[in-house]
N, C-alpha and C positions, 0 to 999 in steps of 0.2 A: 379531421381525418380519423376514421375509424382503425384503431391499433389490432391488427389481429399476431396475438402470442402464443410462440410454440410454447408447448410444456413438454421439458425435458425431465428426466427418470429418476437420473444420476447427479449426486451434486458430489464431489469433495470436498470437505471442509478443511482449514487450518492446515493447506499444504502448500501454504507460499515458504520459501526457504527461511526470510529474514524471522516469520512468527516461529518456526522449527525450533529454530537457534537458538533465539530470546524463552521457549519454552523447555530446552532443555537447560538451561541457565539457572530459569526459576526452580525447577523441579529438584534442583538440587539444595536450596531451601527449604520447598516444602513439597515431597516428593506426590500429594496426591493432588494437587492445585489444579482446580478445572482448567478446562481450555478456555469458557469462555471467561474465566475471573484473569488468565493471561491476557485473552484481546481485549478487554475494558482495561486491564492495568495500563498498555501501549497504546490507548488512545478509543479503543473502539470504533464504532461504526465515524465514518465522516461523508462528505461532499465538498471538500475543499479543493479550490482554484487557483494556482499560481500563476503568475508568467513568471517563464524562465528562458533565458537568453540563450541562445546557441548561436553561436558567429555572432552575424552583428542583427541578426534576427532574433523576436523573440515569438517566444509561442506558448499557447497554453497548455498543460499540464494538470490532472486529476489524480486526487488521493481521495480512496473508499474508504480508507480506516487502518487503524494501525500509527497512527501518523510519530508515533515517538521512537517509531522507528528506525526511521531513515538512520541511516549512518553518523550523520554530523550531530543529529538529536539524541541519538540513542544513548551515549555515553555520557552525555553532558547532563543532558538531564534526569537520570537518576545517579550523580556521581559514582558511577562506574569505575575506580581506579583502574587505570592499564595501561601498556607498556605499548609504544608503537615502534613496532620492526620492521624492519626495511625485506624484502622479498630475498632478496641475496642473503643478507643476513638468517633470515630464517631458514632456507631451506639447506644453507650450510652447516647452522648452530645446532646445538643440541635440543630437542625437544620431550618434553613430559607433558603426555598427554591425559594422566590420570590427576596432576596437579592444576594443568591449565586449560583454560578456554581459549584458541587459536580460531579467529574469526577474519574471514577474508573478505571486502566487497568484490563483488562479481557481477554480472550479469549472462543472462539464460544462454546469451549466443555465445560467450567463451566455456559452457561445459562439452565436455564428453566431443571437442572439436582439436584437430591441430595445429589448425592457424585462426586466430581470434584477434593477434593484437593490434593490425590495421582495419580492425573494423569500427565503426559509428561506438563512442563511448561515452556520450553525451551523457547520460545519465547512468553512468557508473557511480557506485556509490549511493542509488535509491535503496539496494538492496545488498544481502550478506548474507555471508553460509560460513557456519562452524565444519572446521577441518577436522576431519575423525582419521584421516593415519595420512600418511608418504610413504610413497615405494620408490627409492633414488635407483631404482634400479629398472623402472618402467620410465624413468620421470613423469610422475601424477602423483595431483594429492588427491583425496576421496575424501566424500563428503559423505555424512550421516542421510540413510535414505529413511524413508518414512517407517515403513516394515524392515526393521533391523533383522525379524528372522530369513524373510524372505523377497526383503526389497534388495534394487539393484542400486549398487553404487553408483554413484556418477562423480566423475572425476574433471579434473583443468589439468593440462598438459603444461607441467613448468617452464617444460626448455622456451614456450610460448609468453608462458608467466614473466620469465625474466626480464622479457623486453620492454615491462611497463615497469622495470625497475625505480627508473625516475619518471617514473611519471605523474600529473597532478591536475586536478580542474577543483571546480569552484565551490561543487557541494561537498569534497572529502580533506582538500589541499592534497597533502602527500599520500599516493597510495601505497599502502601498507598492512603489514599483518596485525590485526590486533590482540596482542596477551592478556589477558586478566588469569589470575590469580583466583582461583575457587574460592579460597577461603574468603578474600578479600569480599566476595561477590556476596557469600552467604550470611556473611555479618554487615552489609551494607546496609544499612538504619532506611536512606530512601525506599531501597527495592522492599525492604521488612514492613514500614510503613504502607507501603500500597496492599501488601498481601494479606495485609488484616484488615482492609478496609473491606468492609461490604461488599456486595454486587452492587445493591440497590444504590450505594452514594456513589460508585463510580459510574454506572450509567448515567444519572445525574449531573456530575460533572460532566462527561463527555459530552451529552445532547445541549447542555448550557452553554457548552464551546461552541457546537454549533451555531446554535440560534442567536446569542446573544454575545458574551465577552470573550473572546480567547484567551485563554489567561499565561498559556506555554508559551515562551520564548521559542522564536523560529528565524533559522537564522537566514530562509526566504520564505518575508509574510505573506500572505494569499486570504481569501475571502472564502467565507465557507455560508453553511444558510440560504435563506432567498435568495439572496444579490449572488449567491457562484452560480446557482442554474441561469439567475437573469443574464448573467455576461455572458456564457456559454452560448446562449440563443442569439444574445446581438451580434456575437463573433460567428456564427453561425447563418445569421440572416443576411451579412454582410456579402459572407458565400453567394446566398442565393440570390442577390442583386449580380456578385459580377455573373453569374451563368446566365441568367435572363436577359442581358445585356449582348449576348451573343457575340464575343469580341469586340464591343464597341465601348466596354469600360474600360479608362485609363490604368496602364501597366495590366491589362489582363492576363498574358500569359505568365508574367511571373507571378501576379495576384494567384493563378490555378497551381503552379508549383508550390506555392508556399502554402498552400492550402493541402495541397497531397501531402506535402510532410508533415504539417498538424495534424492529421485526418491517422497516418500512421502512428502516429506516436502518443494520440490519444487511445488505439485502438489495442497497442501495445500495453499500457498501464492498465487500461482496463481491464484485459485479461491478463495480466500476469499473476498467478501463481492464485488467482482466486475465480471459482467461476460465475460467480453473480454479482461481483466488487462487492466482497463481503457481505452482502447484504443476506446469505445463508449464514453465516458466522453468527450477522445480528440476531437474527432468529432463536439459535441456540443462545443465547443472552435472553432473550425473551422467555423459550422453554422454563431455563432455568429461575427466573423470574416469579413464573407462574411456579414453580414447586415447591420457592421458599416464601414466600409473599403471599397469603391468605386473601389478602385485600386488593389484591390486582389479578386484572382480567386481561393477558397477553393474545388472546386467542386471534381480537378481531385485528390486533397489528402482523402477529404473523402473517391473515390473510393478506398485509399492507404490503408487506416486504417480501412475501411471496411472488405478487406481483411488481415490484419494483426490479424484484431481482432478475425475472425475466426480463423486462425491458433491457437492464441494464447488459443481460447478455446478447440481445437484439439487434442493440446499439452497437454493440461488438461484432458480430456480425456484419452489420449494416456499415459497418467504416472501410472496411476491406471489399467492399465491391464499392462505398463510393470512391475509395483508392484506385479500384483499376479504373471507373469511369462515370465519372461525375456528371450528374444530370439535375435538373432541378425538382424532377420525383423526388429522387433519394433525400435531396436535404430537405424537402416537405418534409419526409416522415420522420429525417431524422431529428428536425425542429418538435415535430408532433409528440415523437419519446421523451423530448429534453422537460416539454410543456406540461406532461403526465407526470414525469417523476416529479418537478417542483410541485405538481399541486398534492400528490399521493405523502410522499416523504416529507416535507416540511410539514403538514396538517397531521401526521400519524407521530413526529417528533414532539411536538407541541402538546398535542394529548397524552403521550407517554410518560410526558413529564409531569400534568398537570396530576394523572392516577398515580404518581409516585410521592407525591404533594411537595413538587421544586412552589408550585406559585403561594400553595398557602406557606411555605416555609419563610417567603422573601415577604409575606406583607406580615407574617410576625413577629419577624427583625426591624421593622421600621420605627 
């Protein structure tokens, strides 16, 4: 199937909330630290696969990058000290906001709304946003906008807040406010350790996790590499047997519901808070690459993930009309994108690595 991709103008980079946070964090270590030496510190570019259970169903689940993220990861692995507050407790207690980092998990659909807390919060806790003030007197907390001169704040409505007081699932256990301590943060030897490493070794590492060993503790493991696009396709093709089967495949209609809600919730992570799933972020990793790196030639991969990256917002696109109405077109072409990005991105991984010399490095440790 011949892919034909839009080329869109505008990209935003580095305006997912949870990188925001974690880069005003860093910056207060080292106040001039690029963006992209933050998204390689946090994992960088990825294509990792999970299943993750919701009810007594499970479903799969995509991360572009960033992966050290998530909430349950973020703290643990670069020992983070911090304090966890219970939401009551916080918003009654006293707060300094010039000595602390007050970090919330959230997600998109409880901002700037007044009723959020019976809605769908399955994946609460993939993502977080630093608290920049409280007005007890609006009840909202306000969050750091991107243009501090002239960005808009966005806010969570407490009195809504409070009713997830006890609340808890599986990727955060208790939800709560997280305190760290500045200083604690700025004299943290892991976070210091990463911030003097190179670009060059941290790309390295990242693409190595990819392709080859994970080496991160995760406390839900998933497959990333060849084999996450190969899954994707077979859970995908599976799709398009039950459609072709024209109601004559076993459990079909609940087979097409449970596929609507994979279909959204793949289509949701895709695009949240990035618009080409990082794969513009990568880019800027690569620029930067090419300016410090005499001996490498970033040019013909940017054209790699220039193109990926379109796919990958395609694909995003493309989930939200097979949501409204599934046909066995749609999931051709969307098998066809899955098929392009493994062979584009895993072959431009592998080469990136070999011009940074990950392979001659490993046969001259043997």
């Amino acid at each position: 199937m011949k892919l034909n991709l839009r080329i869109e103008v505008i990209t935003i980079l580095y305006r997912e909330c949870r990188f925001r946070t974690a880069l005003t964090m860093f910056k207060e270590v080292k106040p001039d630290i690029k963006n992209s030496e933050v998204f390689n510190i946090l994992g960088g570019i990825s294509n990792s696969l999970y299943a993750y259970d919701v009810g007594n169903l499970q479903f799969y689940i995509l991360s572009g990058g960033c992966e050290r993220l998530r909430t349950e990861n973020y703290f643990d692995y670069f020992n983070i000290i911090h304090e966890k507050v219970q939401i009551s407790d916080f918003l009654q207690g006293d707060k300094d906001f010039d000595r602390y980092f007050y970090i919330l998990p959230l997600m998109a659909t409880m901002l700037n709304t007044y009723e959020f807390a019976n809605a769908d919060k399955s994946f609460l806790g993939c993502s977080f946003e630093m608290i920049y003030s409280y007005s007890k007197e609006e009840n909202k907390l306000f969050f750091e906008p991107m243009d501090k001169e002239n960005g808009k704040f966005e806010w969570i409505y407490t009195t809504e807040l409070l009713k997830l007081n006890e609340y808890k699932n599986d990727l955060i256990g208790d939800y709560v406010v997280y305190k760290v301590l500045k200083e604690d943060f700025i004299s943290n030897r892991s976070i210091n350790h990463y911030i003097n490493m190179p670009l060059k070794n941290l790309v390295i590492d990242n693409l190595s996790n990819i392709l080859y060993d994970y080496k991160d503790y995760e406390k839900f493991p998933g497959v990333r590499g060849d084999i996450a696009y190969t899954n994707l396709i077979k859970h995908f093709s599976k799709l398009k047997e039950v459609v072709q089967s024209k109601g004559n495949y076993k459990n079909y209609n609940a087979l097409l519901k449970y596929y609507k809600v994979q279909i959204i919730y793949l289509r949701n992570l895709i695009l949240s808070g990035t618009d080409t799933f990082y794969r513009g972020e990568f880019i800027d990793t690569l620029k930067d690459l090419n300016a410090t790196l005499v001996d490498f030639d970033g040019d013909k991969y940017i054209k790699d993930f220039e193109q990926s990256g379109k796919i990958w917002r395609n694909i995003g696109r493309l989930l939200m009309q097979l949501y409204i109405d599934i046909t066995e077109e749609k999931v051709d072409k969307l098998l066809a994108y899955l098929k392009a990005l493994q062979k584009i991105e895993i072959k431009s991984f592998e080469n990136i690595l070999d011009d940074l010399g990950y392979f001659s490095q490993k046969v001259s440790n043997i």
